[in-house]
N, CA, C and O atoms as a GROMACS GRO file, in nm:
protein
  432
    1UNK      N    1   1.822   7.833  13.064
    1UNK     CA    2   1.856   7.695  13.089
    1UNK      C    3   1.759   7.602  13.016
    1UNK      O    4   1.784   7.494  12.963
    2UNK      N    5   1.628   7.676  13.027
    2UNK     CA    6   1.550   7.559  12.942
    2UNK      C    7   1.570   7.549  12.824
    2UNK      O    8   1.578   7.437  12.774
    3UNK      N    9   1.585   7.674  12.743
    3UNK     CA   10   1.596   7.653  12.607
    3UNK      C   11   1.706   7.581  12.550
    3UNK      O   12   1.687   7.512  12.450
    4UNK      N   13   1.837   7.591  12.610
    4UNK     CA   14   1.927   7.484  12.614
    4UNK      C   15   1.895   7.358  12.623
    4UNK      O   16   1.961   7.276  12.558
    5UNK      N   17   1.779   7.314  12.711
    5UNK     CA   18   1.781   7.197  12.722
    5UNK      C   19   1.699   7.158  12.618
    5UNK      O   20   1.716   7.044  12.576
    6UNK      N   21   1.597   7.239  12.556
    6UNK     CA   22   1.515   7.161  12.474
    6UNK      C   23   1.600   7.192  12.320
    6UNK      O   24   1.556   7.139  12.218
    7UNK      N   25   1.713   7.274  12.316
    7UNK     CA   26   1.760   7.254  12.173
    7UNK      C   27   1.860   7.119  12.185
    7UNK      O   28   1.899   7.084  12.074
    8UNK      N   29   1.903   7.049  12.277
    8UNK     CA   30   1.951   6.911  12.288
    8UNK      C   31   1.837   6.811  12.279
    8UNK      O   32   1.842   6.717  12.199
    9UNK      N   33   1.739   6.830  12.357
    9UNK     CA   34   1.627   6.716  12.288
    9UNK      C   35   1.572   6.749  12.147
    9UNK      O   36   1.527   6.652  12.086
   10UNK      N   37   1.568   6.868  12.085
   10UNK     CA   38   1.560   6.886  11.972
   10UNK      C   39   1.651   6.811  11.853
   10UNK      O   40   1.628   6.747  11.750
   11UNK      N   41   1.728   6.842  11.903
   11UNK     CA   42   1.904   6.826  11.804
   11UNK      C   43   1.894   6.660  11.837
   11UNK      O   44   1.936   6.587  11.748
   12UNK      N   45   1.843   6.597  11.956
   12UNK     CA   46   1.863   6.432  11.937
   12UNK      C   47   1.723   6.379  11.889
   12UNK      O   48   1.727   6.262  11.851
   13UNK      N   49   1.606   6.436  11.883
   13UNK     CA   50   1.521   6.345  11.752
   13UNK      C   51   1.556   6.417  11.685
   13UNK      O   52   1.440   6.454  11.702
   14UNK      N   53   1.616   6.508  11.593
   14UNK     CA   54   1.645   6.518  11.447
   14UNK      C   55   1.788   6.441  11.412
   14UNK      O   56   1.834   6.424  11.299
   15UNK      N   57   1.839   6.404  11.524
   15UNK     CA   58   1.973   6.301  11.482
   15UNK      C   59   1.832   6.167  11.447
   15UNK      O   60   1.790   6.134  11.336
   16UNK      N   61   1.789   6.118  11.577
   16UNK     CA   62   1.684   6.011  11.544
   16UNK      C   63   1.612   6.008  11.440
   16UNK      O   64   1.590   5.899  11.387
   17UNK      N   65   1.538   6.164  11.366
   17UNK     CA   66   1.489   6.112  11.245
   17UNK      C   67   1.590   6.102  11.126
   17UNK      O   68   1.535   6.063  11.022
   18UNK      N   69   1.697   6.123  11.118
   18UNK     CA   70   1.804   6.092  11.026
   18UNK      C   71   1.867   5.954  11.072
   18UNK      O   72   1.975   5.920  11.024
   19UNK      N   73   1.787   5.857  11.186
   19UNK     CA   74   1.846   5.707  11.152
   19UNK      C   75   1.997   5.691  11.224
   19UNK      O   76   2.068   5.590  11.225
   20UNK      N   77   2.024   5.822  11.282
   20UNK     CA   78   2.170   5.880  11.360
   20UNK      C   79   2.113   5.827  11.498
   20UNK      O   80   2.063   5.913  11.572
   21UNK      N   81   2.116   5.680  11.547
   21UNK     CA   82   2.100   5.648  11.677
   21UNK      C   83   2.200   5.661  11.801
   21UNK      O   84   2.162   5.663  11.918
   22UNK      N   85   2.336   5.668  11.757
   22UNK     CA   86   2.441   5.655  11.829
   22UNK      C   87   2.400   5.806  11.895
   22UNK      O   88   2.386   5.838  12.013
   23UNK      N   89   2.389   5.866  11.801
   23UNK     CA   90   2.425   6.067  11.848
   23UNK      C   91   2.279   6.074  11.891
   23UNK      O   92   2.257   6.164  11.972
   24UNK      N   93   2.201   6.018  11.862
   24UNK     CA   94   2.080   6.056  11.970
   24UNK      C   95   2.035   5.988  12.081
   24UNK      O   96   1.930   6.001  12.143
   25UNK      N   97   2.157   5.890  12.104
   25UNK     CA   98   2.133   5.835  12.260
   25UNK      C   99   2.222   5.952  12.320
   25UNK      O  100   2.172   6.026  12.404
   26UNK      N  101   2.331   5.966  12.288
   26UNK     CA  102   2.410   6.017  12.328
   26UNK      C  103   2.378   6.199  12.395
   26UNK      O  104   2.429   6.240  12.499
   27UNK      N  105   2.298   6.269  12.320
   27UNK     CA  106   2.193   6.361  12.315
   27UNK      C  107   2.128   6.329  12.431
   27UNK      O  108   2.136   6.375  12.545
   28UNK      N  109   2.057   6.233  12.377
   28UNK     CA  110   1.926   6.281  12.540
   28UNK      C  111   1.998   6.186  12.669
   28UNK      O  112   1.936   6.184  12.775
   29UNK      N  113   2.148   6.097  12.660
   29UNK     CA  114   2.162   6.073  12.805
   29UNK      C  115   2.219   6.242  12.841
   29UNK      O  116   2.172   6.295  12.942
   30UNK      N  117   2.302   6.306  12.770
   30UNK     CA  118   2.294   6.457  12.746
   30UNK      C  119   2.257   6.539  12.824
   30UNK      O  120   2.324   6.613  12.894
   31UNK      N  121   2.084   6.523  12.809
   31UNK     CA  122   1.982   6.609  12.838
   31UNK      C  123   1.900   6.559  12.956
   31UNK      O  124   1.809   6.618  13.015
   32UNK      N  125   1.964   6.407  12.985
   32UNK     CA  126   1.900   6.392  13.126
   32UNK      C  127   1.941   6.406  13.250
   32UNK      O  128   1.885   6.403  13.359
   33UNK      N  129   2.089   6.429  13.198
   33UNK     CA  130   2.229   6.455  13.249
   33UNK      C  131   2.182   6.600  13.323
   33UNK      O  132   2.186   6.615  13.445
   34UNK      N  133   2.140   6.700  13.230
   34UNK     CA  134   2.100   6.840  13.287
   34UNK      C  135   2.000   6.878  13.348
   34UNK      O  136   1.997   6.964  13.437
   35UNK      N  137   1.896   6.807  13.298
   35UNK     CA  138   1.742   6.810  13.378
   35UNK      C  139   1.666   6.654  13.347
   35UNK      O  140   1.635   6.584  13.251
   36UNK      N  141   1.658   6.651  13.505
   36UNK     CA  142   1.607   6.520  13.491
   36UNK      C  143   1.488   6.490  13.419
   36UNK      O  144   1.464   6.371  13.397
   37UNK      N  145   1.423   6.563  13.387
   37UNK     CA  146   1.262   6.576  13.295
   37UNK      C  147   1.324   6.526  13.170
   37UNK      O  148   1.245   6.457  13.106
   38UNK      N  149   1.448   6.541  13.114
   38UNK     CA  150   1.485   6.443  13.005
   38UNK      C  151   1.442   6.309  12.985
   38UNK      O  152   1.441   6.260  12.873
   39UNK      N  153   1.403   6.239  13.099
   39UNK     CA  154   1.407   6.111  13.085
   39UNK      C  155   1.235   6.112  13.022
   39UNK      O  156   1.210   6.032  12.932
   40UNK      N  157   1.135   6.193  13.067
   40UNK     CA  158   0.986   6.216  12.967
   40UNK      C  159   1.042   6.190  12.846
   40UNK      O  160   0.954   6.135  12.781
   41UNK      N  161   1.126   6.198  12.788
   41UNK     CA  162   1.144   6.155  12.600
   41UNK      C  163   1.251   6.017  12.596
   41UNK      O  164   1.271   5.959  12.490
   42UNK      N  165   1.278   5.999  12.650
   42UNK     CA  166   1.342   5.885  12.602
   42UNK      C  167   1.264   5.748  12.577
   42UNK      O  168   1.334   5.660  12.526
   43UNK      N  169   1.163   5.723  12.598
   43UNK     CA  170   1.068   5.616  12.528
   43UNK      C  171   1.053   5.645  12.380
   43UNK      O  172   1.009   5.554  12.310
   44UNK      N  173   1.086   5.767  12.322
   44UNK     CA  174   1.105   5.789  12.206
   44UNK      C  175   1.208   5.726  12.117
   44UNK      O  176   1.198   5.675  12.006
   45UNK      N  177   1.306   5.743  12.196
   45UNK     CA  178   1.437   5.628  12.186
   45UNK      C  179   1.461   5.479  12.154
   45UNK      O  180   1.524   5.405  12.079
   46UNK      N  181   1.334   5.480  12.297
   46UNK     CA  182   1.347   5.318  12.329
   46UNK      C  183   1.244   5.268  12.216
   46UNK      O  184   1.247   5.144  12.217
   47UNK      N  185   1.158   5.313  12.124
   47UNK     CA  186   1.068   5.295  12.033
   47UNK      C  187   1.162   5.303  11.939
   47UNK      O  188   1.184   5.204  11.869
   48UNK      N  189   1.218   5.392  11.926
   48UNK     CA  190   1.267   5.349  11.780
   48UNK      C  191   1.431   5.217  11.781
   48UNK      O  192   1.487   5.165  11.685
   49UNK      N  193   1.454   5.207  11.900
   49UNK     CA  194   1.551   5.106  11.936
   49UNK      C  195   1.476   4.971  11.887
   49UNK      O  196   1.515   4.883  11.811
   50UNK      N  197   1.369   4.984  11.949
   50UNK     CA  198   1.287   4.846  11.977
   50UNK      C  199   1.250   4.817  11.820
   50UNK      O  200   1.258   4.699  11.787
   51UNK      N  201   1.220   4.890  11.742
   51UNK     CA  202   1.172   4.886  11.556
   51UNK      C  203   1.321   4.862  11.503
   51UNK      O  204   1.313   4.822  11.387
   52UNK      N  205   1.430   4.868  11.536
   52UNK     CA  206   1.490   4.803  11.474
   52UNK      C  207   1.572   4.694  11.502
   52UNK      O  208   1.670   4.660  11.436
   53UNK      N  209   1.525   4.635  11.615
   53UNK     CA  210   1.583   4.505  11.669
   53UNK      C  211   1.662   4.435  11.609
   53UNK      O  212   1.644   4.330  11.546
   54UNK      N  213   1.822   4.538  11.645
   54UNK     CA  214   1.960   4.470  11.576
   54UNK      C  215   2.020   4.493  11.709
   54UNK      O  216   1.998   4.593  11.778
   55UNK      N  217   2.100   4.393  11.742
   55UNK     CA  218   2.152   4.403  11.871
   55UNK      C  219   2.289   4.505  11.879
   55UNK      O  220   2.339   4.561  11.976
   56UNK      N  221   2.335   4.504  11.707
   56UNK     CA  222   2.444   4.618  11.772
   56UNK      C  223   2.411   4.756  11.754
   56UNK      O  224   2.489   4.830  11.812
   57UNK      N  225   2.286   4.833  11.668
   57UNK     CA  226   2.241   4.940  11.633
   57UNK      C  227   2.219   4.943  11.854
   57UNK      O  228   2.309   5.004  11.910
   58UNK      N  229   2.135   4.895  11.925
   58UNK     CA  230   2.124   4.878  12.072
   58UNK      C  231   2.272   4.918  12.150
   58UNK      O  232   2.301   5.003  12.235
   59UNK      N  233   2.353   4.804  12.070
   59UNK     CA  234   2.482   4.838  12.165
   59UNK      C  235   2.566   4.976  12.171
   59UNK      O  236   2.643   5.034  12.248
   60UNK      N  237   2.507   4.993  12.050
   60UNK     CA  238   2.597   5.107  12.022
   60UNK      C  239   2.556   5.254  12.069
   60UNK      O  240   2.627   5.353  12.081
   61UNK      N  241   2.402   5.236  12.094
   61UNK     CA  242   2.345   5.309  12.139
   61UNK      C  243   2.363   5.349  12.269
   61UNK      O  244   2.371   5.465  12.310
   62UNK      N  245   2.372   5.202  12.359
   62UNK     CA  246   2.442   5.213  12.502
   62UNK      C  247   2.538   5.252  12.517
   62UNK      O  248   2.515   5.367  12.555
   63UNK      N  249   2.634   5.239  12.516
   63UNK     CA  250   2.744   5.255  12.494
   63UNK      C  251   2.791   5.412  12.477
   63UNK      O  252   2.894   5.446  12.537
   64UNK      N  253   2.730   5.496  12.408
   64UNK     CA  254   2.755   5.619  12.347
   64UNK      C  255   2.671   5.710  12.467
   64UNK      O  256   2.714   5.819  12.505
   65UNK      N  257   2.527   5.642  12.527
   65UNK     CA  258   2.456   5.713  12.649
   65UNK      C  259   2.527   5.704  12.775
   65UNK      O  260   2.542   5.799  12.852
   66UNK      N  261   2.581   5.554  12.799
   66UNK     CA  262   2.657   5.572  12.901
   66UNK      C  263   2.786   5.604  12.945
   66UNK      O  264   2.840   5.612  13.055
   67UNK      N  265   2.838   5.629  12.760
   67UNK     CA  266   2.958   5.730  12.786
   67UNK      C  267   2.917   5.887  12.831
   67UNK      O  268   2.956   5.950  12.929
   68UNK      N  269   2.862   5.912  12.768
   68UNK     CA  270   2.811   6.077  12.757
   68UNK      C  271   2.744   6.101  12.909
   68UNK      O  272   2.753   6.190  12.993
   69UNK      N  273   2.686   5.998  12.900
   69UNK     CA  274   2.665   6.037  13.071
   69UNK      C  275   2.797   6.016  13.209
   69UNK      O  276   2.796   6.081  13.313
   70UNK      N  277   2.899   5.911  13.171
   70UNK     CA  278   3.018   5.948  13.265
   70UNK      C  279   3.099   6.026  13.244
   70UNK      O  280   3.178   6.049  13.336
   71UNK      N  281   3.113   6.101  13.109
   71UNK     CA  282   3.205   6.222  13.084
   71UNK      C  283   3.155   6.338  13.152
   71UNK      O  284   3.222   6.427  13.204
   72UNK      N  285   3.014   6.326  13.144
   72UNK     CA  286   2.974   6.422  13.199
   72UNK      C  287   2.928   6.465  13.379
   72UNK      O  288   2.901   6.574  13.429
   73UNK      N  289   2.935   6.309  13.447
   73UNK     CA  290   2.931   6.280  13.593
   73UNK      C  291   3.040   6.301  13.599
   73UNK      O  292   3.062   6.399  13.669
   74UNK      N  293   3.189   6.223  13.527
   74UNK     CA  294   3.287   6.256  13.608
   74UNK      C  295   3.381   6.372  13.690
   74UNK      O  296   3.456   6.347  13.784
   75UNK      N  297   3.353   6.523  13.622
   75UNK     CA  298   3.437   6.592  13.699
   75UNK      C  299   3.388   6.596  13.823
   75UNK      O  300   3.455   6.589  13.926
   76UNK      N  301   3.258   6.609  13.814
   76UNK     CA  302   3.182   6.602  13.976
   76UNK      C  303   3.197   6.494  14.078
   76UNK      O  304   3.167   6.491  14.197
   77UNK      N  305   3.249   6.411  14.000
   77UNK     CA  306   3.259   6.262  14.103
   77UNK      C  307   3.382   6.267  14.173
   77UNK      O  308   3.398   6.177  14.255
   78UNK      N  309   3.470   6.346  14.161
   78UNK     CA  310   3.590   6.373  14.210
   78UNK      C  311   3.581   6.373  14.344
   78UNK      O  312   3.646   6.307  14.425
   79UNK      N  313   3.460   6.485  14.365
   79UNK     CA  314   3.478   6.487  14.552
   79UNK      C  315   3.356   6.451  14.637
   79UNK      O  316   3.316   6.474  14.751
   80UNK      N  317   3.308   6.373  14.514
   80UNK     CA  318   3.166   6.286  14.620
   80UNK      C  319   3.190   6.170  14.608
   80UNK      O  320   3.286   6.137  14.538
   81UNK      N  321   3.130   6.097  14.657
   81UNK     CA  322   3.104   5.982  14.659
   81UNK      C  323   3.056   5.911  14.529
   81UNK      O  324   3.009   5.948  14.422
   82UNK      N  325   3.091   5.791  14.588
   82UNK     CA  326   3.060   5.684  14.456
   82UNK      C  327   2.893   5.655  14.394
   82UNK      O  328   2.854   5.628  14.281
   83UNK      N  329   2.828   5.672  14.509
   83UNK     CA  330   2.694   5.683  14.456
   83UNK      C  331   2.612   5.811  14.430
   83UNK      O  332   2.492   5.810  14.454
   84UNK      N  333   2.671   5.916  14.385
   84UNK     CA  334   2.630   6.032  14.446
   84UNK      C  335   2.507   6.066  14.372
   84UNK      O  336   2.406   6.113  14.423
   85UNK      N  337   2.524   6.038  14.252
   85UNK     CA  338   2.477   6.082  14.084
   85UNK      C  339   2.322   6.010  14.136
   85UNK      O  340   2.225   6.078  14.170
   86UNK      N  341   2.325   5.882  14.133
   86UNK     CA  342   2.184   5.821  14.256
   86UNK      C  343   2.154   5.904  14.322
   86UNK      O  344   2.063   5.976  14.280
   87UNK      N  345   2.208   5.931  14.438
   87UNK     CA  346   2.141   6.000  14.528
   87UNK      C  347   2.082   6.115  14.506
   87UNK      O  348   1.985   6.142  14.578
   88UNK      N  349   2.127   6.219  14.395
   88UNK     CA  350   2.127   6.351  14.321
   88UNK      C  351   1.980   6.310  14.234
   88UNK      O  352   1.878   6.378  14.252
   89UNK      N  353   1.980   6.246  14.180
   89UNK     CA  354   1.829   6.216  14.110
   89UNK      C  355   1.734   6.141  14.211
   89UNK      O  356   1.615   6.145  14.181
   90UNK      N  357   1.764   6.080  14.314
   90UNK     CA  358   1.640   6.043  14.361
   90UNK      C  359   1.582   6.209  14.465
   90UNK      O  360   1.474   6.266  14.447
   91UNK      N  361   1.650   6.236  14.529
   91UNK     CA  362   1.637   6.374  14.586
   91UNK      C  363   1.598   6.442  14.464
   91UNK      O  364   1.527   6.528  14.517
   92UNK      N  365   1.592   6.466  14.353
   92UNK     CA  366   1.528   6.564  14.273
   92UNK      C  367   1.431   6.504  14.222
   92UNK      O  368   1.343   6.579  14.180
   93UNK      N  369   1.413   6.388  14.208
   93UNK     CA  370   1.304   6.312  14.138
   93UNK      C  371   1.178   6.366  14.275
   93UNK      O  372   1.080   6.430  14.238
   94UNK      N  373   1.193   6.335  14.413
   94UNK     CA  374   1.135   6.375  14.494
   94UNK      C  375   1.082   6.491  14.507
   94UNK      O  376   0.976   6.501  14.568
   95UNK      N  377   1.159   6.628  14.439
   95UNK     CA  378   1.074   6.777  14.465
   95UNK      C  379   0.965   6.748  14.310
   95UNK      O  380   0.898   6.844  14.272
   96UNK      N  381   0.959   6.651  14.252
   96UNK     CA  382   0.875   6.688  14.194
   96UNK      C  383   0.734   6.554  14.171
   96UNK      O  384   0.706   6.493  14.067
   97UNK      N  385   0.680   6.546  14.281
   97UNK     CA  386   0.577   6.479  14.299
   97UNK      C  387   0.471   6.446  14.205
   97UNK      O  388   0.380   6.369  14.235
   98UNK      N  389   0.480   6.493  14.109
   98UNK     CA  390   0.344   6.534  14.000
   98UNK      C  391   0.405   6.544  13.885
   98UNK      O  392   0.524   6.576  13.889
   99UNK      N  393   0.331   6.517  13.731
   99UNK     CA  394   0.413   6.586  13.664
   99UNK      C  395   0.350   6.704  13.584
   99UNK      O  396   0.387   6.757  13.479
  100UNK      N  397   0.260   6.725  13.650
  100UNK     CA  398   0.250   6.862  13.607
  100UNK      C  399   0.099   6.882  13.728
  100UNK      O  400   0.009   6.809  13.769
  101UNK      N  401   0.151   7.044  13.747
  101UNK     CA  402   0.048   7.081  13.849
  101UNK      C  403  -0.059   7.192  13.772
  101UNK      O  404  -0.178   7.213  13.795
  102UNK      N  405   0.038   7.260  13.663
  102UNK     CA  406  -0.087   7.327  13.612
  102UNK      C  407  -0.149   7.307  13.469
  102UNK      O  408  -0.224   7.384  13.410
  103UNK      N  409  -0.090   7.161  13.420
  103UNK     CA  410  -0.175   7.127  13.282
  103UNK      C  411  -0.338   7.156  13.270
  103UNK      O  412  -0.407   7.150  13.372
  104UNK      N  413  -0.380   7.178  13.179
  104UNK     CA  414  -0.526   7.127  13.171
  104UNK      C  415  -0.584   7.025  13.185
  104UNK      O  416  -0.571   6.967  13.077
  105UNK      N  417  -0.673   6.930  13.287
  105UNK     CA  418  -0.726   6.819  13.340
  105UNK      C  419  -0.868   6.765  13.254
  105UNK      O  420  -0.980   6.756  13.302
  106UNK      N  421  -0.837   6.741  13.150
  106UNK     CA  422  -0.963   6.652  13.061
  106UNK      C  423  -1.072   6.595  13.188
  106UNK      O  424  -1.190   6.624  13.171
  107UNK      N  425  -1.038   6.521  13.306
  107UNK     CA  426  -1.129   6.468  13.355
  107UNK      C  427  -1.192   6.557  13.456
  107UNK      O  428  -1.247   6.499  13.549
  108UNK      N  429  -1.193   6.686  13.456
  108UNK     CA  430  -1.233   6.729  13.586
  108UNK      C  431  -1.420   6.813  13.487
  108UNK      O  432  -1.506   6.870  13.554
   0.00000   0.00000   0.00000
């Protein structure tokens, strides 16, 4: 499962370093879609969004994340509820308190 997930964050900065913004929003809403730890890279995104401050290179970007992310909520939304997809990330955002428990600690 992981390696899946990191050949989609892979595959969306190499759309991003080819200037392919549409397909690499689309990518990591993708990949946040599957594991919420996706969202650790998307400031990558939002950096290179922000360097080219054109409002439709932005729109288009939206647009393509928050499709990819309801194609991919919707079969599941069928028999939950309307907020469910919320509720599903804050409950998982919760088992993980830390973001990392066994990195190496420079300050200790």
């Amino acid at each position: 499962m992981d390696s899946f997930f990191t050949l989609i964050v892979i595959s969306a900065a190499v759309m991003l370093s080819e200037r392919k913004v549409a397909a690499s929003a689309a990518l990591f809403a993708a990949a946040v879609m599957m594991k919420l730890q996706g969202i650790i890279f998307l400031p990558v995104l939002f950096f290179e969004l922000a360097g080219q401050r054109r409002a439709d290179v932005i729109f288009k970007a939206a647009a393509c994340a928050l499709g990819t992310a309801a194609a991919v909520a919707l079969p599941f939304s069928l028999n939950n509820g309307t907020l469910w997809i919320f509720k599903l990330f804050t409950s998982t955002a919760a088992e993980y308190p830390y973001s990392s428990v066994n990195a190496f600690n420079f300050f200790k």
